[in-house]
C-alpha positions as CSV (number, residue, x, y, z in Angstrom):
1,X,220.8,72.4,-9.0
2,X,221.8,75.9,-9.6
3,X,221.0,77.9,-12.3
4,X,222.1,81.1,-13.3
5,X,220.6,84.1,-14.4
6,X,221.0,83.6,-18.0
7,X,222.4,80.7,-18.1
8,X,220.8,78.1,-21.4
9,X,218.7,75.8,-18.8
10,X,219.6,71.7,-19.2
11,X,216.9,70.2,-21.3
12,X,214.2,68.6,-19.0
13,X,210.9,66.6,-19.6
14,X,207.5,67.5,-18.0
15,X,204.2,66.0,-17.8
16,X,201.4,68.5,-19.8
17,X,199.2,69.9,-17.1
18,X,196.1,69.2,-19.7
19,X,197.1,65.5,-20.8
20,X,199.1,62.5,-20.2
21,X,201.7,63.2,-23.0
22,X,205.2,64.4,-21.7
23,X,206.8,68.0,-23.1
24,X,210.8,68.7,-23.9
25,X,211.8,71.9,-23.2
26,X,214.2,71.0,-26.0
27,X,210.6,71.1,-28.2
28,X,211.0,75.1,-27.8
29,X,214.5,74.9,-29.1
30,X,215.0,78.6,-31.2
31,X,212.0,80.1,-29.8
32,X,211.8,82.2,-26.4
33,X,210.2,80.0,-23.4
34,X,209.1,81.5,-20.6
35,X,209.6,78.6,-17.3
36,X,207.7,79.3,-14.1
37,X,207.2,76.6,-11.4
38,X,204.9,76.9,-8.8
39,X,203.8,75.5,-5.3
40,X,201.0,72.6,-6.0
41,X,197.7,73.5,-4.4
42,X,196.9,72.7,-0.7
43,X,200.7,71.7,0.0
44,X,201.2,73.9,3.1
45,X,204.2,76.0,3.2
């Protein structure tokens, strides 16, 4: 999936990195959001 440079991103669900409950970016709706995804630990490459 492509996303533009901005572009509204399609709403998405994540686990918490802290817990087992699951976060909506659609939760953030009317506030700014900042989205960075990185490499997990020890993957290679």
């Amino acid at each position: 999936m492509t996303i533009k440079e901005g572009a509204a991103a399609p709403d998405f669900n994540l686990a918490a990195h802290n817990s087992d409950q699951k976060v909506a970016l659609s939760s953030f709706k009317g506030r700014p959001v900042v989205v960075a995804f990185m490499p997990f630990a020890f993957t290679g490459g």
